[in-house]
C-alpha positions as CSV (number, residue, x, y, z in Angstrom):
1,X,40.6,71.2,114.8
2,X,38.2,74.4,114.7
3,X,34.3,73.4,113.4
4,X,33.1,76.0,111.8
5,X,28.8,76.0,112.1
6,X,26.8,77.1,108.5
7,X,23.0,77.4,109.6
8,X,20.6,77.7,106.4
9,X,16.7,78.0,106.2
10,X,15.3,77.9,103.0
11,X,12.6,79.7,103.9
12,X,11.9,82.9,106.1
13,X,9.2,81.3,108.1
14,X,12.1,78.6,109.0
15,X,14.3,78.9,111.7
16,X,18.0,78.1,110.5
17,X,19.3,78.2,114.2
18,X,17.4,75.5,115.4
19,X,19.8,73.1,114.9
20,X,22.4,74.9,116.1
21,X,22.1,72.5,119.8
22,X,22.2,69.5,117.9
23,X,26.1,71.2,116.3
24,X,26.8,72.4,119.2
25,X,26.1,68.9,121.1
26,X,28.0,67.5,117.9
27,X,31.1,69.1,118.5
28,X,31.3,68.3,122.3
29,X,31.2,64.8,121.4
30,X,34.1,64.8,119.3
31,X,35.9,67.5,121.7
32,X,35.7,70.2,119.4
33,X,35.4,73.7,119.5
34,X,32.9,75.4,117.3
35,X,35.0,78.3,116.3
36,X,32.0,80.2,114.8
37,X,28.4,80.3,113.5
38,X,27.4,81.6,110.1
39,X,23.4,81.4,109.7
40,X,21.4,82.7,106.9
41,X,17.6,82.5,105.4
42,X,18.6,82.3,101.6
43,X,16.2,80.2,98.8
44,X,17.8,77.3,98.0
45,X,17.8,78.6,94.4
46,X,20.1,81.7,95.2
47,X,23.8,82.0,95.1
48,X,23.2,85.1,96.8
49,X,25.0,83.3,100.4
50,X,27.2,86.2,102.0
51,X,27.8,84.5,105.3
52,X,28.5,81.1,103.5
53,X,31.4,83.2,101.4
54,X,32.7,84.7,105.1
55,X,32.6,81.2,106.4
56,X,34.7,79.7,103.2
57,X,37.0,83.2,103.7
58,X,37.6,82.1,107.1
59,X,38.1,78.4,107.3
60,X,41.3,77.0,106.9
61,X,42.6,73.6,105.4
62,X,41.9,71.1,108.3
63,X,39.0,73.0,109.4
64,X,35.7,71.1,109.5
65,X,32.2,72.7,108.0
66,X,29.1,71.0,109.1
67,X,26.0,72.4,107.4
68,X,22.6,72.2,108.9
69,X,19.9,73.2,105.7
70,X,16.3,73.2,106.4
């Protein structure tokens, strides 16, 4: 099973790869491979989300998506 990362910040003064270690530490748990990372700074209120649409494009059924939102 591939795990596929999706890093959001709200905000632009956030940091949406911060919890990228805490994924990362995530998947080595569970002995998973994070296939790739996909982080954008996108308002909450916008559907405007071009690396969440690459992310869906790429994923395939089994796949796991864990979201980290700030």
């Amino acid at each position: 099973m591939y795990i596929f990362g999706y890093l959001r910040a709200s905000a632009h003064d956030q940091d949406a790869s911060r919890a990228q270690q805490r994924l990362k530490a995530f998947a080595l748990e569970h002995n998973h491979r994070v296939a790739g990372w996909y982080v954008e700074n996108a308002s909450g209120a916008s559907l405007q989300r071009p690396e969440l649409m690459r992310l869906l494009n790429d994923a395939e059924k089994g796949d796991l998506i864990r979201c980290a939102v700030k």
